[in-house]
C-alpha positions as CSV (number, residue, x, y, z in Angstrom):
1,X,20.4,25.1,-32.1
2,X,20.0,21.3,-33.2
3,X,18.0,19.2,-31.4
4,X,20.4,16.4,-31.1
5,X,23.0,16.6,-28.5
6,X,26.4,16.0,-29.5
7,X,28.9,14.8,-27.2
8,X,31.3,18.1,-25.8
9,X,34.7,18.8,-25.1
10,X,35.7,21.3,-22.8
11,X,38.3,23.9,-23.4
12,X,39.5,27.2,-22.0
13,X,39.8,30.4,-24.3
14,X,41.2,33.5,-23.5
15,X,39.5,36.6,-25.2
16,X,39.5,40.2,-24.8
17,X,36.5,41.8,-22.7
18,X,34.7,43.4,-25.3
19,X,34.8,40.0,-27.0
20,X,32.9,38.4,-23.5
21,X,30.6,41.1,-23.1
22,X,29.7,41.0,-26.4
23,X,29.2,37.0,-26.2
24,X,26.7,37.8,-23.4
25,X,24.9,40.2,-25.1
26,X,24.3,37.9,-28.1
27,X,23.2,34.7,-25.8
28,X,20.7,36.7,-23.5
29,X,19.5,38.5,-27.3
30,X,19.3,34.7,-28.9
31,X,17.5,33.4,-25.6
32,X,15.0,35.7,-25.8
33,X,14.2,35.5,-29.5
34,X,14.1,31.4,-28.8
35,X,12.6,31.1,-25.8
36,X,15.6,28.4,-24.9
37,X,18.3,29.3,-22.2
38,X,21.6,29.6,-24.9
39,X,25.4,29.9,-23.1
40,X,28.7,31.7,-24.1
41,X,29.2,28.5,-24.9
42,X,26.3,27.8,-27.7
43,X,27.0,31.0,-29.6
44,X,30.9,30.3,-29.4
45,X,29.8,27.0,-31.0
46,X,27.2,28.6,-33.8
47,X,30.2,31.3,-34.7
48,X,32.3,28.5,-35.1
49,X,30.2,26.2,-37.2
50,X,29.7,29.3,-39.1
51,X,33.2,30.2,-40.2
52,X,34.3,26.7,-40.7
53,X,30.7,26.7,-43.2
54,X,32.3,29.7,-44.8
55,X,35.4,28.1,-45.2
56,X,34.1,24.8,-46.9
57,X,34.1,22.9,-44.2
58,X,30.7,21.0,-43.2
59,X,31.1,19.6,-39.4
């Protein structure tokens, strides 16, 4: 992830179990390739930034 912190807005999501375990999984898998603690949150955010990249859309 960036180094610069951009101001946050928080939001609730509903999502299936799978879909949480699975976000887990990646942010425990991502902290250990990085060495930095990464949330739910963060890889919520990279998938996001991702598919919105896909679509054309810079952010």
């Amino acid at each position: 992830m960036s180094d610069e912190h951009e101001k946050l807005k928080k939001i609730s999501i509903s999502v299936e179990e799978e879909v949480l375990e699975a976000l887990e999984e990646l942010a425990k898998e991502y902290s250990k390739e990085t060495g930095q603690k990464w949330s739910r949150g963060a890889v919520i955010r990279v998938a996001l930034s991702e598919f919105f990249s896909r679509r054309g859309k810079i952010l």
